[in-house]
C-alpha positions in Angstrom: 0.0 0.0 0.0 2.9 2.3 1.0 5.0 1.4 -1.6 2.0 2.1 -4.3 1.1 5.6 -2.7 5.3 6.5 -2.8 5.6 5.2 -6.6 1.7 7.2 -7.6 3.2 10.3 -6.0 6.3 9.8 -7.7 4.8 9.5 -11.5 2.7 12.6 -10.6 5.4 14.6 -9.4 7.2 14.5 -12.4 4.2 14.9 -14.8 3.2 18.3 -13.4 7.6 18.9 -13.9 7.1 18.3 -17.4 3.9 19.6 -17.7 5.1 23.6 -15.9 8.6 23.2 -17.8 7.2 22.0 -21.2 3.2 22.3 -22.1 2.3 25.2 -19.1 3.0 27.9 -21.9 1.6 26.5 -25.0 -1.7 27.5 -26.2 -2.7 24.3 -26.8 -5.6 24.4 -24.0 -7.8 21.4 -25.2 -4.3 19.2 -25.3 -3.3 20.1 -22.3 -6.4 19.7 -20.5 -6.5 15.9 -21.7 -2.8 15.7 -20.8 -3.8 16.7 -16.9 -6.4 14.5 -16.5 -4.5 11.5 -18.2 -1.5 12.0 -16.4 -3.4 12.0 -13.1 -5.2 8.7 -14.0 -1.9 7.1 -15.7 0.2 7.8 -12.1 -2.7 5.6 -10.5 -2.6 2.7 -13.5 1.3 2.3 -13.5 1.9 1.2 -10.7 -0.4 -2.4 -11.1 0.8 -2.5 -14.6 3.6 -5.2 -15.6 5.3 -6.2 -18.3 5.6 -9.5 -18.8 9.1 -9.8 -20.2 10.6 -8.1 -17.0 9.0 -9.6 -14.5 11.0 -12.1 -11.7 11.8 -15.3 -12.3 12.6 -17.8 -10.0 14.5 -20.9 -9.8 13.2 -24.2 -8.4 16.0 -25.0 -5.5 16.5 -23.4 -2.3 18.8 -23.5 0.8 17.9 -24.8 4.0 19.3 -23.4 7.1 19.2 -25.2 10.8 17.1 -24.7 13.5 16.5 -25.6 17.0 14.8 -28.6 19.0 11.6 -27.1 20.2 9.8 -29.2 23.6 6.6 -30.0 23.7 6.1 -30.1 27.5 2.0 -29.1 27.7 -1.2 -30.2 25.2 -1.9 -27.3 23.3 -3.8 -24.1 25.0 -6.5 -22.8 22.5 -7.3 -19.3 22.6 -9.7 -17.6 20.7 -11.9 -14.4 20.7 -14.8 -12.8 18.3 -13.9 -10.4 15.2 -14.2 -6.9 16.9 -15.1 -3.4 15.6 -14.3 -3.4 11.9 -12.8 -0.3 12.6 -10.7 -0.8 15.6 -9.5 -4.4 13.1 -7.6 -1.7 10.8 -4.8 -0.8 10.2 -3.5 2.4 12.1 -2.6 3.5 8.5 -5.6 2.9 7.3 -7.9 4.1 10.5 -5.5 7.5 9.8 -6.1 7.4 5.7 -10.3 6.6 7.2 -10.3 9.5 9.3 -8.8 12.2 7.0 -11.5 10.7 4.1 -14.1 11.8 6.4 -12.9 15.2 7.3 -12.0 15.7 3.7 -15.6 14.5 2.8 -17.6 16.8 5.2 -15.4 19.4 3.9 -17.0 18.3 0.4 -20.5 18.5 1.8 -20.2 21.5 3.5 -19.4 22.9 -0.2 -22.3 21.6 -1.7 -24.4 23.0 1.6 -23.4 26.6 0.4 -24.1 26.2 -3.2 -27.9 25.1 -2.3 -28.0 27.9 0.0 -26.7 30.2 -2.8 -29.6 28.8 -5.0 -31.9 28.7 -2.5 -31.8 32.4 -1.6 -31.2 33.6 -4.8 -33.7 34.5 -7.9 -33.7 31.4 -10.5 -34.7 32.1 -14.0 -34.7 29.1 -16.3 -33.1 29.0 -20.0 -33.2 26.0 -22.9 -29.3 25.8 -22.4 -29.0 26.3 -18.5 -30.2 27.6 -15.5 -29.2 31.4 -13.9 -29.4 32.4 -10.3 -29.7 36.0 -9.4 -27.4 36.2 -6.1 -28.7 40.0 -4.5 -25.5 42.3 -3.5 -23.1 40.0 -5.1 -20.7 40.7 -7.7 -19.8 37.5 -8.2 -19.9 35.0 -11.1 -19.5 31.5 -11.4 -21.0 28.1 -13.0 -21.3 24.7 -11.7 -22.7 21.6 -14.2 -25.3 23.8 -16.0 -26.1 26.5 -13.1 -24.7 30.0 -13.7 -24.8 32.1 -10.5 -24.2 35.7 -11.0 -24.2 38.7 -9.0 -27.2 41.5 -9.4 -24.4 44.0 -9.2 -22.5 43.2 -11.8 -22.6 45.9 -14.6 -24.6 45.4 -17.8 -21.8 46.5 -20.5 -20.1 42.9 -19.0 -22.9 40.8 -18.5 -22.7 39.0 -22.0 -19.3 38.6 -21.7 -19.1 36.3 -18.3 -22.3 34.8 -19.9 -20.5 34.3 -22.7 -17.6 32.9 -20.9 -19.9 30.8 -18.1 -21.5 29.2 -21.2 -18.3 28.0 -22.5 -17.7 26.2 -19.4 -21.1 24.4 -19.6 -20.8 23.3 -22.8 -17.2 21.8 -22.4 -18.7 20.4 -19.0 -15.3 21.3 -17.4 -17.4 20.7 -13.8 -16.7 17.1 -14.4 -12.9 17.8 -14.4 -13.3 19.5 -11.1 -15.4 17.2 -9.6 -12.9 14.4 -10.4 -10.0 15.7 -8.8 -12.2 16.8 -5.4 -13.1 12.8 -5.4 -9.5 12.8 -5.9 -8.9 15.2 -3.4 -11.0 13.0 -0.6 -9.5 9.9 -1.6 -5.7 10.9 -1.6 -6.2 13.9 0.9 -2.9 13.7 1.8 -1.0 14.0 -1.2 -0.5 17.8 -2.0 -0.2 16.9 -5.5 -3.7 16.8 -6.3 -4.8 20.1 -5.2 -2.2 21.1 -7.5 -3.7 19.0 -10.0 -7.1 21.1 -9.3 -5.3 24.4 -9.1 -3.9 24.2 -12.6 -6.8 22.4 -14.1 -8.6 25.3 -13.0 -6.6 27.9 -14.5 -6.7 25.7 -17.8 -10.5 25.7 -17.8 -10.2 29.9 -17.6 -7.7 29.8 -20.6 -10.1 27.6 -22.6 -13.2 30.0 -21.8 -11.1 33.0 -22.0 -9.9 32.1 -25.7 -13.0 31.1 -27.1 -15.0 34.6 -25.6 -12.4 36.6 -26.8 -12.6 35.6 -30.7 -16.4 37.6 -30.3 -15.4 40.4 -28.4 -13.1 42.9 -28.4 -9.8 41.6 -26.6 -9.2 44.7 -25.5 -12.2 45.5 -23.4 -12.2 41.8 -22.0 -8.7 42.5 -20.7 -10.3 45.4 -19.1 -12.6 43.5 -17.2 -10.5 41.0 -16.3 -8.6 44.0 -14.7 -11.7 44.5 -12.3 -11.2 42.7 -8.8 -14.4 41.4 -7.4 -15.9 39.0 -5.0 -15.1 35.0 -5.4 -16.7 31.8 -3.5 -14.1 30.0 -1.9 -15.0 26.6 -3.4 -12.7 24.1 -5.4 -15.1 22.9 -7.9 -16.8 25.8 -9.2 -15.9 28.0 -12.3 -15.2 31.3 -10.8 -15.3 34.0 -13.2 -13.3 36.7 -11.4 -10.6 34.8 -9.4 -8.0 37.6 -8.4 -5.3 34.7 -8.0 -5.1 33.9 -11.6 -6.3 37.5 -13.8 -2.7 38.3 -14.2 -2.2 34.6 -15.4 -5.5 34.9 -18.2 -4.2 38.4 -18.9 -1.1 37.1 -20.1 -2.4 34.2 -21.9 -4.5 36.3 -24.4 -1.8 38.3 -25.1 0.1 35.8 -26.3 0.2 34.2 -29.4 -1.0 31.1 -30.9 1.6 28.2 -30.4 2.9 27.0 -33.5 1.9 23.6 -34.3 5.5 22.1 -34.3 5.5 22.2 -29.9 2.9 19.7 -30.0 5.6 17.5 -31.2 6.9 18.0 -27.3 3.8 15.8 -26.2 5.8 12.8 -27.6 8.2 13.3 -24.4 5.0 11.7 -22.3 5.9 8.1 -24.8 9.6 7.7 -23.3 8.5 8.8 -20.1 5.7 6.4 -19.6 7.8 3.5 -20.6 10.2 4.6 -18.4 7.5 4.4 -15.8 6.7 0.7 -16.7 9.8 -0.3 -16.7 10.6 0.9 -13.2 7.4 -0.9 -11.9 8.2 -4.1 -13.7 11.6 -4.5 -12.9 11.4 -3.2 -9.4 10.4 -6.5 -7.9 14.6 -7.7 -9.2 15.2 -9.5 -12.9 15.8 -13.0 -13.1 19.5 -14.0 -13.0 20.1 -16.7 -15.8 23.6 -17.7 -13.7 24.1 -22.0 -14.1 22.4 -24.4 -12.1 25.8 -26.0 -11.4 25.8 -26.7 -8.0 29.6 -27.1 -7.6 32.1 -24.3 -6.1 34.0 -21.9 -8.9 37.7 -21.1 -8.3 36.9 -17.9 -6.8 34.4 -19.7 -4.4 37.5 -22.1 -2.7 39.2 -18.9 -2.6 36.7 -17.3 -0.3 36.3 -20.2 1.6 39.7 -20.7 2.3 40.1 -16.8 3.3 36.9 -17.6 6.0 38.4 -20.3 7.1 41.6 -18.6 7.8 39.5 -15.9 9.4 37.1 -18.8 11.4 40.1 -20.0 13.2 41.5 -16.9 14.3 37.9 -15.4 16.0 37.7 -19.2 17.9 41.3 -18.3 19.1 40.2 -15.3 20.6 36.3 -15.9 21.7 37.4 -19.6 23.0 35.0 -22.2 21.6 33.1 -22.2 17.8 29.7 -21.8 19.8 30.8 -18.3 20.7 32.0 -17.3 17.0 28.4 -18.5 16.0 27.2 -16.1 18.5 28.6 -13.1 17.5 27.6 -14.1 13.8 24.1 -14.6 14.5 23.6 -11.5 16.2 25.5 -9.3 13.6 23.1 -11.1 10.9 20.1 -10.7 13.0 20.8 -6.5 12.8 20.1 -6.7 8.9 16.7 -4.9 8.1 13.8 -7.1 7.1 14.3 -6.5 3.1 17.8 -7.0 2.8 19.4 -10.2 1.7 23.3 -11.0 3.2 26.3 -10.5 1.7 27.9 -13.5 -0.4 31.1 -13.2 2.2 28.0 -13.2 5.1 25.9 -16.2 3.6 29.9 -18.6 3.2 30.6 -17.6 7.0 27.4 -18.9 8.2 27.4 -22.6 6.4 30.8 -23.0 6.9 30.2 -21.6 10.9 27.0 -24.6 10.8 29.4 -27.5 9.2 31.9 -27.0 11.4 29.6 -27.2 14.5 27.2 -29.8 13.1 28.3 -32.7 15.9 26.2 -30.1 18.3 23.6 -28.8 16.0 20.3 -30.2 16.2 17.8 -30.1 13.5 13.8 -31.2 13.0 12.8 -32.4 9.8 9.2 -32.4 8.8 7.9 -31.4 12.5 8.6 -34.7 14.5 11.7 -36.6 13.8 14.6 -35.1 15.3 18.3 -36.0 13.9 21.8 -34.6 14.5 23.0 -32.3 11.4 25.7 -33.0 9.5 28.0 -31.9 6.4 25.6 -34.2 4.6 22.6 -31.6 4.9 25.0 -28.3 4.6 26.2 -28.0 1.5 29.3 -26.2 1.0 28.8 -23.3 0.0 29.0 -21.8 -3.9 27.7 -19.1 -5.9 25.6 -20.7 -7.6 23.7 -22.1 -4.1 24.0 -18.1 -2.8 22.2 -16.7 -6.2 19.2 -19.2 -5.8 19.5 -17.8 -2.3 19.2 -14.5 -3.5 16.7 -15.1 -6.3 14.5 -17.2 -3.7 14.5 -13.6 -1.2 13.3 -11.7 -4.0 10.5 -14.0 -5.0 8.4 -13.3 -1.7 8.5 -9.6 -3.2 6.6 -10.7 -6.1 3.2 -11.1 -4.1 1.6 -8.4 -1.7 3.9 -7.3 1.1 1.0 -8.7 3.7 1.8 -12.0 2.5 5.7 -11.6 3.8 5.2 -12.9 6.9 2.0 -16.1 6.2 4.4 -17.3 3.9 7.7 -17.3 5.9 10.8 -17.7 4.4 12.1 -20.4 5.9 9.3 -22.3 5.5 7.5 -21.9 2.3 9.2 -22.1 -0.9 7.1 -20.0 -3.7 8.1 -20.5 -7.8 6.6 -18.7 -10.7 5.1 -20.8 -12.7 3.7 -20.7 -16.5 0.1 -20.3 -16.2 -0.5 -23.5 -18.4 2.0 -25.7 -17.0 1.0 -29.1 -15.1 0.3 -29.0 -11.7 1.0 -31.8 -8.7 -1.7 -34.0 -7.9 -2.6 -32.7 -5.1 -2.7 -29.3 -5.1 -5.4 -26.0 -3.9 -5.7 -23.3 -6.7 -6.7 -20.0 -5.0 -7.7 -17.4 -7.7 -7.0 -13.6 -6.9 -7.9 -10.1 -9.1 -3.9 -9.0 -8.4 -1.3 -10.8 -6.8 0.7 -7.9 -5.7 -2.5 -5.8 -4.4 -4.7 -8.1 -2.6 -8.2 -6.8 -1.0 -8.4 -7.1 2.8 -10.8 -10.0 2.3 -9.1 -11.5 -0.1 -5.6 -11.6 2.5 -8.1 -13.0 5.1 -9.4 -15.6 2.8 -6.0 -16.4 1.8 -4.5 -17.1 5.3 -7.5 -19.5 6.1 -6.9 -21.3 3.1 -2.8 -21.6 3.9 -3.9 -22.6 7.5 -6.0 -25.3 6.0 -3.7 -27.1 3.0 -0.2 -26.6 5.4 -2.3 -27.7 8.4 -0.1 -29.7 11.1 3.3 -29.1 9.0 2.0 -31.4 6.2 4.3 -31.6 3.0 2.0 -33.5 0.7 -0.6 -30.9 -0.6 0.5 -27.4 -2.7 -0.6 -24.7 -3.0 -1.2 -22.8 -6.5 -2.0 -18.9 -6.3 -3.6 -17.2 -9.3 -4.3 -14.1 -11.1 -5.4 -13.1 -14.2 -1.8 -13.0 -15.7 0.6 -14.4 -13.1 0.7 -18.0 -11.2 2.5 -18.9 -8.4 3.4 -22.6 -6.5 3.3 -22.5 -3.0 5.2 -25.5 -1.0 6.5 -26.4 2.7 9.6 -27.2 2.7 10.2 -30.5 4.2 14.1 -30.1 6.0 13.7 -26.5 7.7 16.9 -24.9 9.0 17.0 -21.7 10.6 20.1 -19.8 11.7 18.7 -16.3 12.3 17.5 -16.8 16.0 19.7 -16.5 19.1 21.7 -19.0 20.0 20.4 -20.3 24.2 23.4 -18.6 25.5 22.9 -20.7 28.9 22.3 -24.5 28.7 19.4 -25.5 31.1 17.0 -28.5 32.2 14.2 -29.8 30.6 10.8 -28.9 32.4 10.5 -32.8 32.2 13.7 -34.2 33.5 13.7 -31.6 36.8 13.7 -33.3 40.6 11.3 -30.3 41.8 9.7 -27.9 39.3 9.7 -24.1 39.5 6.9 -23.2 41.8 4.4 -21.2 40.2 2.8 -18.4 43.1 -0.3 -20.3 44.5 1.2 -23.6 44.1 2.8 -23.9 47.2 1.0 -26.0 49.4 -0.1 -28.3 46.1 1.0 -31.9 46.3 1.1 -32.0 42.9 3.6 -29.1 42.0 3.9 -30.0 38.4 0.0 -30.5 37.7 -0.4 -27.3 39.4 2.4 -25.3 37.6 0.7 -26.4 34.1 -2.9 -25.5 35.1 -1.8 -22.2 36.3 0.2 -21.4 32.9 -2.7 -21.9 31.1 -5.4 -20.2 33.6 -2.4 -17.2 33.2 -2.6 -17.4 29.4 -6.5 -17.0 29.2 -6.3 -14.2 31.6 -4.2 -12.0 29.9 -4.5 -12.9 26.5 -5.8 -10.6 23.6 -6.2 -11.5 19.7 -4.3 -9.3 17.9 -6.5 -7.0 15.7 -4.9 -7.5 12.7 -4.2 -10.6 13.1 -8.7 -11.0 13.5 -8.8 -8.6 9.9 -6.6 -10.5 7.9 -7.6 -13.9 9.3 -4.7 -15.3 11.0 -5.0 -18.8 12.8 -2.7 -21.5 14.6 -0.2 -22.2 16.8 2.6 -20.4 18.1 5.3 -22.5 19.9 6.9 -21.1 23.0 9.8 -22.1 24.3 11.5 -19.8 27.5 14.0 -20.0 30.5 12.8 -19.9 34.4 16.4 -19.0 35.5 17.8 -20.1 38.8 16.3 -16.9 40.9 12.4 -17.5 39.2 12.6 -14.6 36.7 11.0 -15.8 33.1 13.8 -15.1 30.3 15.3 -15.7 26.5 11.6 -16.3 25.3 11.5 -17.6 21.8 8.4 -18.3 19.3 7.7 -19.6 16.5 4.2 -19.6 14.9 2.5 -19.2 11.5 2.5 -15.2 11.6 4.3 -12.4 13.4 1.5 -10.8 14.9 0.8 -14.0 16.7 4.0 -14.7 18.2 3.8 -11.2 19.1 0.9 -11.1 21.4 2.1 -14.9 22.7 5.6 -13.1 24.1 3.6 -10.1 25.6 1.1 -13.2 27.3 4.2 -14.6 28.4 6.5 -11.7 29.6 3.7 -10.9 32.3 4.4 -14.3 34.1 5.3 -14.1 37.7 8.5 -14.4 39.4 8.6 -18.6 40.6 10.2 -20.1 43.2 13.0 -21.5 40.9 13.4 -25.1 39.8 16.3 -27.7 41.2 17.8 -30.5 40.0 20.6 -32.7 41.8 20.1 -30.1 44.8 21.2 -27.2 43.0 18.7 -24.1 41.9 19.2 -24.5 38.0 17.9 -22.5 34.9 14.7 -24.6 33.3 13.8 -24.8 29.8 9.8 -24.6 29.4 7.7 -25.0 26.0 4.2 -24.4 25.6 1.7 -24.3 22.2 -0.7 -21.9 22.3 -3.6 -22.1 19.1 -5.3 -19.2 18.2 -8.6 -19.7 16.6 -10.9 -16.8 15.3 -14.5 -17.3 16.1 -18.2 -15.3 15.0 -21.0 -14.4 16.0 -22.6 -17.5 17.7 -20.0 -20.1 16.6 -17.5 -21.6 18.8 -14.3 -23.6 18.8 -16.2 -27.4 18.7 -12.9 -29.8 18.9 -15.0 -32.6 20.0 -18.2 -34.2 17.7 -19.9 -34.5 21.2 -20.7 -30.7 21.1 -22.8 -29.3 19.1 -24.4 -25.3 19.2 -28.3 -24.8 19.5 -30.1 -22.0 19.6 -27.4 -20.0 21.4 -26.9 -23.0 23.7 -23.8 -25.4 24.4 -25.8 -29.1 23.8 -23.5 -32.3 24.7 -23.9 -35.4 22.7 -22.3 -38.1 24.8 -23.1 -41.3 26.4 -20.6 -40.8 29.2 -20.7 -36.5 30.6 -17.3 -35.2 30.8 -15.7 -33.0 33.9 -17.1 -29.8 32.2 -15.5 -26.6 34.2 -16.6 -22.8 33.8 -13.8 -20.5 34.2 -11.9 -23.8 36.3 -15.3 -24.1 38.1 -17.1 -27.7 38.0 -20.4 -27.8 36.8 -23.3 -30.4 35.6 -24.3 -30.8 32.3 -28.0 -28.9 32.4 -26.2 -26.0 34.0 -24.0 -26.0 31.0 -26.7 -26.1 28.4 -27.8 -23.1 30.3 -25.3 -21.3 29.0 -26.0 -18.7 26.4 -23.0 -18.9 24.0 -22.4 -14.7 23.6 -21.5 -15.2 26.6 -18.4 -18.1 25.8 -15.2 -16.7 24.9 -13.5 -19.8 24.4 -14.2 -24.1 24.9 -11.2 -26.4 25.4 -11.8 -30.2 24.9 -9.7 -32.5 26.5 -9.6 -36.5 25.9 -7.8 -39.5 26.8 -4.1 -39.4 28.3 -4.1 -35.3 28.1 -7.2 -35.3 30.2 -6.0 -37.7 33.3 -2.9 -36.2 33.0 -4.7 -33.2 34.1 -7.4 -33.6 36.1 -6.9 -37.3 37.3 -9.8 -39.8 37.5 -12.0 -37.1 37.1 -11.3 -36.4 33.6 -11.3 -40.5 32.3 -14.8 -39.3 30.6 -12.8 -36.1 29.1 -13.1 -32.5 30.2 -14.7 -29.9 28.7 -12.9 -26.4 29.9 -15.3 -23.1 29.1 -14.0 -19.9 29.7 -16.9 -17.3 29.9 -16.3 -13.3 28.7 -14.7 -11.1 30.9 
């Protein structure tokens, strides 16, 4: 959106350059006039339009990078919570571009109000070619559509001229021009460009008027009138007959005389410039690079290895162990902005930093099976490997910027495809207007449907997204490595493998620390937590892994996420900085640093409809209905209930039901929960 309101302001900027510097002058009014109006609607059109033969291509491999053995110490902790305000859901650029639109339309309004006053007070008098008002003690003069308003004052010996002149304007309709750019001027009220737009639009309608009164009358008395100053109405879109700003300006312009018919030879500059335009915005997004697929090292590339390696052994001299080096590495890589892509010399460090340290690296493939890395999964480095690297980077720019982060890097690969070729068995077409501008529903849509083919990490379904003219292949990756997350500075112990758990405040005269230490986590993560709005606008669903430190004096530390979208791992940090200070956990007799992981699913609910894991519960006229043979524990807000109180429940009322089954319900609530548990948290 940003990038498209820069590049719009851009093309206008320098068509009013060449329009003051080139065409301003000419007496070519009726050109000009189209040039102005074009212009403005071309600097809106560019922008979405593409050329083909420039467009990014990109190449089918991709480089994997490690990452780190994420715990699973809890069952997954649904939250959910109903679409808000459609308002408070937007954007705080948007809510800003929303307000100003309103202020900009009542503005409008408040225009309109005056001229229906002006008619309404004033004497109308009805003609086969357009309507006159008679405004009493005015001397002013001015048309809008076919209305001419004009002053009772005004003298007689210049009446049939401004008619003359007010007429022109009707029948060239030049209203409509005005009324465009104040549309223009509501939409895109913050862009001063536009009211210049207006402004010299304006002035060109006077020229046009001026030129075609002036062939009847005597240019020498008209220039006398024009010399007269008299009252104007201050509004945008009216023809104004005597505007003091611009007399000098129409003054000038019939004394001059008639362009010769060679300048409009300088209209041609708008062909170059336009292409110039299109090329910008098709090429912006980064060209293809044709280099070889050979995956093998080039001389230069042993060279540079050699030099790192040089350089690798000298930095483990001084910071002491290879785990230190990756380290500093990691964070200097982690201080690159968002859109930039490392350095060739950057992206050899890092694999050859990752193969040398693979006996301690750890790495998940698919989401389950857990190996040890080594040099057979990092492969050394090359150019070739870094420009699919790059070219792979660049691809994600291709699609609309809201997309970035759904379709993260290190786990979706995307490829440009032909829009006729073949497509994998099993695959989900998803058909857009424009790839690169998608609507708000259309991103929301879009996110449900990724949340639905990728659900649970599968590998086996693709995704194909479409527009009219481009097509793209969406795919997991099945080996994900990561290497742009912190390193866990401190080595700690498993929630799982501790003699006596961190004490969470409340559990201390528990039997059952542990039990009670989970139940509290996730009574602390309802409490506080808060879908993100966005996140509710553009549909964003599923789980965010959390993975954190309860160091050895209780404080909650090095918290790290990972989850389907940024805004979700977001608001799962903020749920889970607020956590109180424990009693620390020990292990051997010593107070040690503890490694917890919890999955928290966020689900989007509304109106009426509820999170229904379990077939056993079904929604009825705003009531929770249980189909079971055996009732679960069913607990309001950790509260046990019966069944018929439950069915009592109006469901506006439910923020959030939790089923629990089997294993993951004995595990929590003992005997009790053999049947299952049904866990209801009620509105706030």
């Amino acid at each position: 959106m940003i990038q498209y309101v820069v590049e719009c302001i851009a093309f206008q900027l320098v068509f009013l350059m060449v329009y003051d510097f080139f065409l301003k002058k000419e007496t070519f009014f009726q050109w000009n006039r189209v040039y102005l109006i074009g212009s403005y609607a071309l600097s809106l059109l560019l922008p979405v339009i593409k050329i083909t033969a420039l467009k990014t291509s990109l190449p089918e491999d991709f480089i994997v990078y490690p990452e780190y053995l994420w715990q699973q110490d809890l069952p997954e902790i649904v939250v959910t919570e109903k679409a808000s305000n459609w308002f408070l859901n937007m954007p705080l650029e948007n809510r800003i571009l929303a307000i100003g639109m309103c202020i900009a339309s009542l503005i409008f309004g408040y225009k309109l109000y005056q001229l229906r006053r002006l008619k309404k007070e004033g004497e109308i008098q009805f003609f086969s070619n357009y309507t006159q008002v008679l405004l009493e003690k005015s001397t002013s003069a001015f048309s809008f559509f076919k209305t001419i308003f004009m002053g009772d004052q005004i003298k007689k010996e210049y009446y049939e001229s401004i008619l003359a002149h007010e007429l022109v304007h009707i029948k060239q309709k030049h209203t409509y021009d005005l009324m465009f750019f104040e549309v223009m001027r509501i939409i895109n009220w913050f862009n001063p460009l536009v009211y210049i737009y207006q402004k010299r639009i304006s002035e060109l309608h006077e020229f046009i008027a001026d030129s075609q009164v002036s062939k009847k009358n005597k240019k020498e008395q008209y220039q006398i009138l024009l010399s007269q100053v008299f009252q104007t109405q201050n509004i945008s879109f009216i023809n104004t007959f005597f505007k003091s700003s611009i007399i000098k300006k129409r003054i000038v312009m019939l004394q001059k005389s008639k362009s010769k018919r060679k300048n409009q030879l300088k209209y041609l500059v708008l062909v170059p410039l336009v292409l110039g335009m299109l090329f910008y915005t098709s090429s912006a997004q980064g060209t293809a690079n044709n280099s070889s697929s050979d995956k093998y090292q080039l001389e230069e590339d042993a060279k540079l290895i050699e030099e790192l390696e040089k350089e690798i052994k000298k930095e483990i001299a001084t910071y002491g162990t290879i785990e230190e080096v990756m380290q500093v590495m990691i964070k200097e890589t982690n201080k690159l902005k968002e859109n930039e892509i490392w350095s060739k010399r950057t992206y050899f460090k890092t694999i050859l930093l990752y193969k040398l340290n693979a006996k301690n690296t750890k790495v998940v493939f698919g989401d389950d099976v857990e190996q040890k890395a080594s040099k057979h999964y990092l492969p050394l480095p090359s150019t070739p490997l870094y420009e699919r690297y790059v070219k792979r980077e660049k691809a994600f720019r291709v699609l609309d910027r809201n997309l970035d982060i759904s379709l993260r890097r290190d786990e979706y690969y995307l490829e440009l495809v032909s829009p006729s070729s073949s497509y994998p068995k099993n695959f989900h077409e998803f058909k857009v207007k424009n790839l690169k501008k998608l609507s708000g529903n259309e991103i929301k849509l879009l996110n449900t449907k990724i949340d639905a083919v990728f659900k649970g990490g599968g590998f086996e379904h693709n995704l194909i997204l479409k527009d009219g003219e481009k097509t793209v292949k969406v795919y997991r990756t099945k080996n994900i490595y990561r290497i742009n997350e912190e390193v866990q500075e401190k080595p700690f112990v498993p929630f799982s493998q501790l003699d006596k758990v961190p004490v969470f405040p409340g559990c201390e005269n528990k039997e059952d620390k542990r039990a009670c230490f989970n139940t509290m986590m996730q009574k602390h993560i309802n409490k506080n937590f808060k879908y993100p709005l966005k996140a509710q606008e553009l549909g964003v669903q599923g789980r965010v892994s959390i993975l954190l430190t309860i160091s050895k004096t209780g404080e909650i530390s090095n918290i790290r996420k990972r989850g389907p979208h940024e805004l979700l791992e977001k608001e799962a940090v903020r749920i889970i900085s607020k956590l109180p200070k424990m009693k620390p956990g020990v292990h051997k007799g010593n107070n040690v640093d503890v490694g917890y992981s919890i999955p928290i699913s966020f689900k989007l609910v509304s109106g009426n409809e509820v999170n229904k894991k379990s077939s056993g519960i079904e929604i009825q006229e705003n009531t929770v209905k249980l189909k079971m043979d055996n009732p679960p524990l069913i607990l309001v807000d950790g509260i046990e209930i019966t069944k018929e109180e439950m069915e009592k429940i109006d469901t506006d009322r439910i923020e959030s039901i939790n089923v629990l089954k089997d294993k993951m319900a004995t595990e929590k609530y003992g005997k009790k929960g053999e049947n299952g548990v049904i866990e209801i948290t009620l509105k706030k």
